[in-house]
N, CA, C and O atoms as a printed pandas DataFrame, in Angstrom:
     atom_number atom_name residue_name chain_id  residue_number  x_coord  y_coord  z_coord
0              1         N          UNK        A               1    7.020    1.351   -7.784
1              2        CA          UNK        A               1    7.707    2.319   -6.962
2              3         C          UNK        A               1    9.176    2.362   -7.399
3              4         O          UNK        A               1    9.750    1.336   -7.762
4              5         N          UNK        A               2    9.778    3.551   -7.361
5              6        CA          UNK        A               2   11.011    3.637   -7.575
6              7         C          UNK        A               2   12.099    3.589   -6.691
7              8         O          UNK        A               2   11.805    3.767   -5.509
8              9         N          UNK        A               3   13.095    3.426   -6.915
9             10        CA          UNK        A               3   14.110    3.281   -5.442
10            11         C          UNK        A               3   14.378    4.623   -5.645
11            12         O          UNK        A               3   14.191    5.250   -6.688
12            13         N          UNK        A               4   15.055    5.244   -4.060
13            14        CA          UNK        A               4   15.399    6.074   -3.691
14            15         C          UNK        A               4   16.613    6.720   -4.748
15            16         O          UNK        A               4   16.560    7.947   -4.829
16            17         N          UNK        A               5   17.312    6.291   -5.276
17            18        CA          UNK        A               5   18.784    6.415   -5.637
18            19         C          UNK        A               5   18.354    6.967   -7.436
19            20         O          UNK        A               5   18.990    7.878   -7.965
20            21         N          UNK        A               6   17.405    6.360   -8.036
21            22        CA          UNK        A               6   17.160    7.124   -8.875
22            23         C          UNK        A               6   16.214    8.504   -8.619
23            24         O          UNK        A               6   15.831    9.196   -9.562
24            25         N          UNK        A               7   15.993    8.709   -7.647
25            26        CA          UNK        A               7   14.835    9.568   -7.511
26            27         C          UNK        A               7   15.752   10.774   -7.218
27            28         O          UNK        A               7   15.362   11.860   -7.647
28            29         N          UNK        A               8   17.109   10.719   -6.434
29            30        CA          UNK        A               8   18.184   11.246   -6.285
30            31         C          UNK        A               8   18.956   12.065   -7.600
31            32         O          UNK        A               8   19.470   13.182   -7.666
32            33         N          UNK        A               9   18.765   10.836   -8.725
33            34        CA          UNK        A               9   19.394   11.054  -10.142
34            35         C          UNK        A               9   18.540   12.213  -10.785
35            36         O          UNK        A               9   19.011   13.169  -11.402
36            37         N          UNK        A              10   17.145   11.960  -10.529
37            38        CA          UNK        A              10   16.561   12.982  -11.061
38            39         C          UNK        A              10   16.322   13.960  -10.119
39            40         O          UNK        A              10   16.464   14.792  -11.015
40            41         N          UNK        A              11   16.168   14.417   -9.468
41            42        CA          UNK        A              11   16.346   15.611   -8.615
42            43         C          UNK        A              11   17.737   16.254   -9.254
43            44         O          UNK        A              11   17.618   17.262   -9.950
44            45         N          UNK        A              12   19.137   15.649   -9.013
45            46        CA          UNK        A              12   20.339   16.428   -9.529
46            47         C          UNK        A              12   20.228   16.818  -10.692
47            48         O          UNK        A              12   20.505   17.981  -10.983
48            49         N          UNK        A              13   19.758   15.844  -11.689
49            50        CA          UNK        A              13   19.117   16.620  -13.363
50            51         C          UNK        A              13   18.732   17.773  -13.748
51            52         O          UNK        A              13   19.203   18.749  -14.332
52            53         N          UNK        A              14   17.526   17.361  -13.175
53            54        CA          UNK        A              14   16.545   18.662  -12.993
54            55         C          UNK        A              14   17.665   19.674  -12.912
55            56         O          UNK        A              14   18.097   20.369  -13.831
56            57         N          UNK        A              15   18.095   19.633  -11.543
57            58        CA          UNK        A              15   18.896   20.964  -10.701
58            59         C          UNK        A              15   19.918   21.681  -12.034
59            60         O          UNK        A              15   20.271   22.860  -12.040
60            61         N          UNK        A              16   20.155   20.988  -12.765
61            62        CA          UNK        A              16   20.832   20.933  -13.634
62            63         C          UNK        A              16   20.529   21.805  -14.512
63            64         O          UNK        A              16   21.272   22.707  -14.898
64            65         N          UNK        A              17   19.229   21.549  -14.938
65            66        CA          UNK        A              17   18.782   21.934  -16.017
66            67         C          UNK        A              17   19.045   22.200  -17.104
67            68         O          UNK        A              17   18.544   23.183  -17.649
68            69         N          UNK        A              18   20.090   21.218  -17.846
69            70        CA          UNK        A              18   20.721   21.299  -18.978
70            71         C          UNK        A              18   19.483   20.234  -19.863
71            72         O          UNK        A              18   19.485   20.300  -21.092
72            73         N          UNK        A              19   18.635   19.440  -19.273
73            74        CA          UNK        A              19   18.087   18.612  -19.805
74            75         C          UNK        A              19   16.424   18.643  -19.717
75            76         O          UNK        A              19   15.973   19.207  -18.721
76            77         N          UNK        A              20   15.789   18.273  -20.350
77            78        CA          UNK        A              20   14.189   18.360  -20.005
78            79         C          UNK        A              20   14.017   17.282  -19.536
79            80         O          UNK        A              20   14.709   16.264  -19.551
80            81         N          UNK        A              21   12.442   17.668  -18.828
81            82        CA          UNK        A              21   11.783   16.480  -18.385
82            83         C          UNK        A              21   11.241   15.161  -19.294
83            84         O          UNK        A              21   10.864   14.150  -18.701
84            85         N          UNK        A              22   11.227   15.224  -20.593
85            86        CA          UNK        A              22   11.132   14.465  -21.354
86            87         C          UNK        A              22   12.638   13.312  -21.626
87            88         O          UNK        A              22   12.826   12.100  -21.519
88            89         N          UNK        A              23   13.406   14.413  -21.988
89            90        CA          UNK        A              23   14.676   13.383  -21.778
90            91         C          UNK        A              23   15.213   13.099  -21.240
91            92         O          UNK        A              23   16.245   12.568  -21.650
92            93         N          UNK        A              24   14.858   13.266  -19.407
93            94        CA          UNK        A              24   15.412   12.442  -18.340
94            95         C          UNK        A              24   14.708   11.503  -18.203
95            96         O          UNK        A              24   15.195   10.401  -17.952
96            97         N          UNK        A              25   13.170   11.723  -18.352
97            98        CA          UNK        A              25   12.305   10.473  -18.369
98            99         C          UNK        A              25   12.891    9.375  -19.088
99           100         O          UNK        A              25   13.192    8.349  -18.477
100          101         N          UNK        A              26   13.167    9.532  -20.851
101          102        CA          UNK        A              26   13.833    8.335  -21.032
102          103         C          UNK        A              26   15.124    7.777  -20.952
103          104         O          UNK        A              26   15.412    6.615  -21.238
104          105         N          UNK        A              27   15.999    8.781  -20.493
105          106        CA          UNK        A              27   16.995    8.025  -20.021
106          107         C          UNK        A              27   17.139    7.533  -18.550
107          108         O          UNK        A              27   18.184    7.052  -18.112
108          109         N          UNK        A              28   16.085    7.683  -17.882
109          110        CA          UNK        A              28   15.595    7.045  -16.684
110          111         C          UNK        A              28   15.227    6.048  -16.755
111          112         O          UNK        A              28   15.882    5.088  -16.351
112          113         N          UNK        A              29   13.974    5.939  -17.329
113          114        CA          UNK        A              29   13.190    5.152  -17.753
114          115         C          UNK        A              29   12.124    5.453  -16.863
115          116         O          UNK        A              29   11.551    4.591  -16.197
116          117         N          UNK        A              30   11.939    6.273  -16.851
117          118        CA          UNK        A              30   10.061    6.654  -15.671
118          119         C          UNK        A              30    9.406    7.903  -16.539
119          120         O          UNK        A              30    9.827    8.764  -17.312
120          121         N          UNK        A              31    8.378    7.586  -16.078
121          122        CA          UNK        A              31    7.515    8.492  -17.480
122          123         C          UNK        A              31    7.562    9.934  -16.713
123          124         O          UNK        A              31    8.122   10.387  -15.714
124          125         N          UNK        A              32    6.586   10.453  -17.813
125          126        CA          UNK        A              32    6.987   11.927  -17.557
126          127         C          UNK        A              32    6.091   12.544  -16.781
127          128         O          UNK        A              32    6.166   13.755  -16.576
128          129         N          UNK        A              33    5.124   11.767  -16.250
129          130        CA          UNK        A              33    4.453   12.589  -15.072
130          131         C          UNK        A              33    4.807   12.194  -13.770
131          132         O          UNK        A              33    4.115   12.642  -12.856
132          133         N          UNK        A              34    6.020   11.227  -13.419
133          134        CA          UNK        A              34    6.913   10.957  -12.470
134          135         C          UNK        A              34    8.230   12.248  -12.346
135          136         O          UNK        A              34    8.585   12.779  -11.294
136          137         N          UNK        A              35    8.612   12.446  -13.299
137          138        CA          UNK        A              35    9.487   13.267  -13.096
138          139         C          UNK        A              35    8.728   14.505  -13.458
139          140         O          UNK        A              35    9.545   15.378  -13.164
140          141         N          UNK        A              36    7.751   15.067  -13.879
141          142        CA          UNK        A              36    6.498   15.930  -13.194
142          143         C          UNK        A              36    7.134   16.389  -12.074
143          144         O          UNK        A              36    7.975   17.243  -11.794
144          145         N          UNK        A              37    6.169   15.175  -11.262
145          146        CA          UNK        A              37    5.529   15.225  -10.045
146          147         C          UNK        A              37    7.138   16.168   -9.133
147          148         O          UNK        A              37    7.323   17.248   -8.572
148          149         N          UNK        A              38    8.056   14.787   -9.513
149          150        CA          UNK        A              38    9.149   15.032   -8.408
150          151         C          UNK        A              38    9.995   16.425   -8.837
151          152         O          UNK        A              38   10.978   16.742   -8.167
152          153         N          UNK        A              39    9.503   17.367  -10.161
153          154        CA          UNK        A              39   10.332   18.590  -10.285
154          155         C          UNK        A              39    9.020   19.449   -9.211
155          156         O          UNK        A              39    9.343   20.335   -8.420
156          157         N          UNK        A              40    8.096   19.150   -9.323
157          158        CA          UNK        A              40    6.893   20.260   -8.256
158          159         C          UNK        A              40    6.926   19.574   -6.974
159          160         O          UNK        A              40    5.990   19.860   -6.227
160          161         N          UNK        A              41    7.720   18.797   -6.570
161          162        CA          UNK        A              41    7.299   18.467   -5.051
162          163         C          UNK        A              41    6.534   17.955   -4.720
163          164         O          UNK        A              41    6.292   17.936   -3.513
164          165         N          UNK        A              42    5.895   17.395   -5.468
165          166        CA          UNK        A              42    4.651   16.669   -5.214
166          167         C          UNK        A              42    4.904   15.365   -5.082
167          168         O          UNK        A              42    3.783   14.869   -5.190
168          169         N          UNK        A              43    5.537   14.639   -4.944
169          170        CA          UNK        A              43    6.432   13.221   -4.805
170          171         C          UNK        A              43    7.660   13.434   -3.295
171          172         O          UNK        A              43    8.667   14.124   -3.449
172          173         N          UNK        A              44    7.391   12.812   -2.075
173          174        CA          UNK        A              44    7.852   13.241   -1.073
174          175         C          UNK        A              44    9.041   12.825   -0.804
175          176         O          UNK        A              44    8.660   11.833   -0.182
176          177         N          UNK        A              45   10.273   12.747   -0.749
177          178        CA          UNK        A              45   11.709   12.795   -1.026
178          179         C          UNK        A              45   12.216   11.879    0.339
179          180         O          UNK        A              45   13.135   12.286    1.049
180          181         N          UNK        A              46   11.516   10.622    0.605
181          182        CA          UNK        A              46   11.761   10.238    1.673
182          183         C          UNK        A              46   12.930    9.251    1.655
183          184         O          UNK        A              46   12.856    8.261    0.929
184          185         N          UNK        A              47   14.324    9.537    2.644
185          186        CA          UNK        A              47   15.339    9.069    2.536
186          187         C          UNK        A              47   15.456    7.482    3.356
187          188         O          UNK        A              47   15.650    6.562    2.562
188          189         N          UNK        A              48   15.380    7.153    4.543
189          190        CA          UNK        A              48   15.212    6.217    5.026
190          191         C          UNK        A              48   14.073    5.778    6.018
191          192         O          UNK        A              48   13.796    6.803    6.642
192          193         N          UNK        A              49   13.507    5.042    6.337
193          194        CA          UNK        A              49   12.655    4.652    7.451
194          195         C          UNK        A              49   12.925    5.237    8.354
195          196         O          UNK        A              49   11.838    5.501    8.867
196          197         N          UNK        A              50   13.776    5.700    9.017
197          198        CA          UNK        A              50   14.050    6.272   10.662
198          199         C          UNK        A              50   13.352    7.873   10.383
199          200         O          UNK        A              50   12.600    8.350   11.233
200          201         N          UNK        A              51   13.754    8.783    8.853
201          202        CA          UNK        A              51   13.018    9.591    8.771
202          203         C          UNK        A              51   11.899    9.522    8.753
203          204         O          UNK        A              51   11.305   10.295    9.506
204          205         N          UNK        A              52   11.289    8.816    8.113
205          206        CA          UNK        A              52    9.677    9.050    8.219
206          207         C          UNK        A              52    9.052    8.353    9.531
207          208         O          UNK        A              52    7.975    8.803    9.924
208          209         N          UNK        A              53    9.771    7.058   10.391
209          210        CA          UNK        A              53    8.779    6.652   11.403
210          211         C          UNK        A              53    9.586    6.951   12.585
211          212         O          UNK        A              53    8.990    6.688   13.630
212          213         N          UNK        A              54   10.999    7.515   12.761
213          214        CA          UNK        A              54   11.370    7.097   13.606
214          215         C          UNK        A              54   12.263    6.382   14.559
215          216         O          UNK        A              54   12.934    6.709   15.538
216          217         N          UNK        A              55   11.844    4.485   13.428
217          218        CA          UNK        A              55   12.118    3.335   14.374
218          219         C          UNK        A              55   12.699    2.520   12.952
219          220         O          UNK        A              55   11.953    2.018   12.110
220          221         N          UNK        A              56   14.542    2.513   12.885
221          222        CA          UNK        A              56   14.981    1.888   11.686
222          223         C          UNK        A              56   14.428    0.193   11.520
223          224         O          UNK        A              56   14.290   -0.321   10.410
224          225         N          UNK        A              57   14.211   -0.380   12.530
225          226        CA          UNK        A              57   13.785   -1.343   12.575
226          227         C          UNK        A              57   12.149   -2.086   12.287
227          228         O          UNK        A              57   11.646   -3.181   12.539
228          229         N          UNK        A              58   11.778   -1.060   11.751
229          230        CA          UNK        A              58   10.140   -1.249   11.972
230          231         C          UNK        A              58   10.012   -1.882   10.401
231          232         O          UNK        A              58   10.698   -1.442    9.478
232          233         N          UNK        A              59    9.278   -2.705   10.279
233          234        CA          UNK        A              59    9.114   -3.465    8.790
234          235         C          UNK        A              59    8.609   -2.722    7.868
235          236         O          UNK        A              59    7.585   -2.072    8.079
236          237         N          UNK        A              60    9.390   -2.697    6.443
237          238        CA          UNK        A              60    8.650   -1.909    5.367
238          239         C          UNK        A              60    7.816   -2.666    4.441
239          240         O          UNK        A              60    7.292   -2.089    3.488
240          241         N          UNK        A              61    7.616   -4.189    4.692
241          242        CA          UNK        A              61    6.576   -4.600    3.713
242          243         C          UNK        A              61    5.698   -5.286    4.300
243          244         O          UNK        A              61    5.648   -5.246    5.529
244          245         N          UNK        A              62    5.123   -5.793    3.829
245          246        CA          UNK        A              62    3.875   -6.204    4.337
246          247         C          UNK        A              62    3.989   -7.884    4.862
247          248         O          UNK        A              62    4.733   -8.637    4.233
248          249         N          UNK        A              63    3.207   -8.389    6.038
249          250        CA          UNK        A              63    3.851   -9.983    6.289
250          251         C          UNK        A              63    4.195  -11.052    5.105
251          252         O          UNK        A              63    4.035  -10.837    3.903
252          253         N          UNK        A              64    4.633  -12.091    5.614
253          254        CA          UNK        A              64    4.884  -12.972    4.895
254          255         C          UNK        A              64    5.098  -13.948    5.217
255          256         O          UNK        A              64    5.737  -13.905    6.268
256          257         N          UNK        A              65    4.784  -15.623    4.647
257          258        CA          UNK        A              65    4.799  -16.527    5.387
258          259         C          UNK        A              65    6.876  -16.930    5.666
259          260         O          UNK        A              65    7.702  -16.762    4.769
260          261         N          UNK        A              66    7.156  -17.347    6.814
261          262        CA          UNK        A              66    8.063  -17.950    6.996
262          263         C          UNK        A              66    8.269  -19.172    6.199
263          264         O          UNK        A              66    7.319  -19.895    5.898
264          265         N          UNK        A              67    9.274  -19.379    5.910
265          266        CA          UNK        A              67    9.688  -20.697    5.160
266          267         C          UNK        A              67   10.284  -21.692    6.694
267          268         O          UNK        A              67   10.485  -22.903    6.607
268          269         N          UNK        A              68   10.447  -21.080    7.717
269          270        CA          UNK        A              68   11.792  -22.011    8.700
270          271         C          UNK        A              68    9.977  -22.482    9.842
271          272         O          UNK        A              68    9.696  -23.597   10.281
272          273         N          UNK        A              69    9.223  -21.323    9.976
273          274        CA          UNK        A              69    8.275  -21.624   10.847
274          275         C          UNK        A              69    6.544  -22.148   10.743
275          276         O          UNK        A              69    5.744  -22.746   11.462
276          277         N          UNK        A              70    6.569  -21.397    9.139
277          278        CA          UNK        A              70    5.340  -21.263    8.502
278          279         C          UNK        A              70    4.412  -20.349    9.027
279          280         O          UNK        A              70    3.219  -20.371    8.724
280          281         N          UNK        A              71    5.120  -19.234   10.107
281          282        CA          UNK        A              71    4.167  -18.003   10.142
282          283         C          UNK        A              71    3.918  -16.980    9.769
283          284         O          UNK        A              71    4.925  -16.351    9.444
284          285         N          UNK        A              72    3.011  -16.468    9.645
285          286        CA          UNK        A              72    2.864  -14.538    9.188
286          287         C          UNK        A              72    3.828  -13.937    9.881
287          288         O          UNK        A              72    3.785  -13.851   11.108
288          289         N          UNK        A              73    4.574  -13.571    9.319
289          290        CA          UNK        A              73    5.758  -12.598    9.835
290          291         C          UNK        A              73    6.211  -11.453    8.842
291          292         O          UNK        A              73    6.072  -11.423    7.619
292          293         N          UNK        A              74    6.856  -10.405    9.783
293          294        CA          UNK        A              74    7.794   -9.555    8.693
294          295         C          UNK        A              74    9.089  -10.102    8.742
295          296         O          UNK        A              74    9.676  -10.491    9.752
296          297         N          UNK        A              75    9.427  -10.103    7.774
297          298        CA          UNK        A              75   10.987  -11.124    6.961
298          299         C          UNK        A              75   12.010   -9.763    7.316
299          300         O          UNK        A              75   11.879   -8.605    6.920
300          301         N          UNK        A              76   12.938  -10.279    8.100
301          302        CA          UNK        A              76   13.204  -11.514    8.321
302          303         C          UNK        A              76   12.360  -12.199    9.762
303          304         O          UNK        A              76   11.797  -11.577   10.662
304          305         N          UNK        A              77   12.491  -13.428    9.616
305          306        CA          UNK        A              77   11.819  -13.800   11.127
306          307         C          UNK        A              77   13.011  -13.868   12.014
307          308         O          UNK        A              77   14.122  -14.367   11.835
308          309         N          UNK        A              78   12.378  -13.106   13.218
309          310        CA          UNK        A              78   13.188  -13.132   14.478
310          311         C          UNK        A              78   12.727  -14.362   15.081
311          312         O          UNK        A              78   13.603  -15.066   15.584
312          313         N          UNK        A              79   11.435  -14.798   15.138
313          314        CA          UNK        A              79   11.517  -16.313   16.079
314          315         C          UNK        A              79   12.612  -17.578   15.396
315          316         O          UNK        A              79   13.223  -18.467   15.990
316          317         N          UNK        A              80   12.565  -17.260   14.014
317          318        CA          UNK        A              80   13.592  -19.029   13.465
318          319         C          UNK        A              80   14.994  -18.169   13.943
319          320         O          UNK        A              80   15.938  -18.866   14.316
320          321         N          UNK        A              81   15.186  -16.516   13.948
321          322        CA          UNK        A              81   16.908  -16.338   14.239
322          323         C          UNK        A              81   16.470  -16.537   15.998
323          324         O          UNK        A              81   17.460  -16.614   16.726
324          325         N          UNK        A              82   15.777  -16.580   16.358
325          326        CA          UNK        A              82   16.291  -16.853   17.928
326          327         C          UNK        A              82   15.985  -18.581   18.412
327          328         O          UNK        A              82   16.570  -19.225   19.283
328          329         N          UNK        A              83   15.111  -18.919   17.701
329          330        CA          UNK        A              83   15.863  -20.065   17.791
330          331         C          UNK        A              83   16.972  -20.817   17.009
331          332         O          UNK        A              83   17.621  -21.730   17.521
332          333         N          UNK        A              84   17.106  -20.491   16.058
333          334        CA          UNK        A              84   18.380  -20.728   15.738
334          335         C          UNK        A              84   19.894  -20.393   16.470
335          336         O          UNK        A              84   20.809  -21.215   16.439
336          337         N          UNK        A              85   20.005  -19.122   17.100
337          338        CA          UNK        A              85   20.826  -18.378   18.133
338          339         C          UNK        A              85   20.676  -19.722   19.644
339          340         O          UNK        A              85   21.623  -20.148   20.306
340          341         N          UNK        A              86   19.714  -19.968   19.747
341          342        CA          UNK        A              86   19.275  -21.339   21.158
342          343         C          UNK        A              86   19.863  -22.610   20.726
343          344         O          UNK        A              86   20.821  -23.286   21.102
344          345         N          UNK        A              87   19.187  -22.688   20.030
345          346        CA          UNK        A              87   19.816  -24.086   18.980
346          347         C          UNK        A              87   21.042  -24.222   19.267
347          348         O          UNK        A              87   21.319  -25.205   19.954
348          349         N          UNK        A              88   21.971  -23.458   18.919
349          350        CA          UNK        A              88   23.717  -23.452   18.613
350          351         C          UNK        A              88   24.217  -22.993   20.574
351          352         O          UNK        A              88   25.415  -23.103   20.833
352          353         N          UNK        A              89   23.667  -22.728   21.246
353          354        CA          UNK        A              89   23.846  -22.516   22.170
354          355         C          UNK        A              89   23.658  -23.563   23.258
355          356         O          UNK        A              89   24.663  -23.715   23.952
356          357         N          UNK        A              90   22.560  -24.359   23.589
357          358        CA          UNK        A              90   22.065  -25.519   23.504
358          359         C          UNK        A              90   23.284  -26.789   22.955
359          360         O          UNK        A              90   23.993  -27.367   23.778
360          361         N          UNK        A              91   23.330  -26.960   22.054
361          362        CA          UNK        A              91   24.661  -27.472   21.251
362          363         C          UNK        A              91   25.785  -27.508   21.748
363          364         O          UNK        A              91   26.286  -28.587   22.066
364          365         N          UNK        A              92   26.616  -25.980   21.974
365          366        CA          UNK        A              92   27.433  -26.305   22.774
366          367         C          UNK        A              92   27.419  -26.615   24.170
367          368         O          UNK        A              92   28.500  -26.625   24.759
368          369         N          UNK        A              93   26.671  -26.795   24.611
369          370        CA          UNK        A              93   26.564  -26.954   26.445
370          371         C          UNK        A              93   26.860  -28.726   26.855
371          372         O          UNK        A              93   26.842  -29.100   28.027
């Protein structure tokens, strides 16, 4: 998958059109049925998470084990930052 910010680069190219799809591909470095796709629209131009779900906070990858708890979580884990946040609170009392 590509990050957003080149996908940006080639869209302005294109717009450009001083250059082909062949030689943005390699000075991109994404082949040429990527920059295809994204001159026909067919590649969906999605800017951040809140656009497409909504909810900026909602996890974009898939779980993962914690290193602080050892659970399936989406990273970052909120249970080791809230106890960690208790911990130091706790502490000072």
């Amino acid at each position: 998958m590509i990050s957003q910010g080149i996908v940006d680069e080639i869209v302005r190219l294109l717009a450009e059109g001083r250059l082909s799809q062949r030689t943005i591909s390699r000075a991109v470095g994404v082949s040429r049925g990527t920059i295809g796709a994204i001159a026909k629209g067919h590649r969906p131009r999605i800017r951040r998470t809140e656009d497409r779900w909504g909810d900026p906070h909602r996890p974009l990858g898939p779980p993962r084990r914690c290193a602080g708890c050892g659970g399936l979580v989406f990273m970052p884990c909120l249970l080791c930052r809230v106890r960690t946040i208790r911990a130091g609170e706790s502490a000072g009392d």
